[in-house]
Residue, then its C-alpha position, 0 to 999 in steps of 0.5 A: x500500500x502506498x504512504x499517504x502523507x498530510x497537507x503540511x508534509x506535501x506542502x514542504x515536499x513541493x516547497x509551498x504553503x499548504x494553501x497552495x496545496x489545496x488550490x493543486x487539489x481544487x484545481x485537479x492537479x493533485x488528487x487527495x483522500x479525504x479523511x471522515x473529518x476532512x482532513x485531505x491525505x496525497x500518495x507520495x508518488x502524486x507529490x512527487x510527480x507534481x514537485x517534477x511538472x513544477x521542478x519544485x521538489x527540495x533537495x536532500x541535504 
């Protein structure tokens, strides 16, 4: 099964704020889960494709 990550932790994958994060989703261009309480989950792998269109992913150090 695929890690699922929250708003905040894919906000700092992509290197935005976690408001730009739910506009990707509003958007269409970041499919989420949400959770009974609303609360919005990513794949990993669906940040990560996201982060290479915007060539935005952070680099390890």
């Amino acid at each position: 099964m695929e890690q699922l990550i929250t708003t905040s932790d894919a906000a700092r994958l992509l290197n935005r704020s976690a408001d730009r994060v739910r506009d990707y989703e509003r958007e269409g261009k970041l499919p989420a889960q949400k959770t009974p309480g609303g609360q919005r989950l990513f794949k990993t792998s669906d940040v990560e494709r996201l982060a290479k269109e915007l060539g935005a992913m952070k680099k390890s150090t």
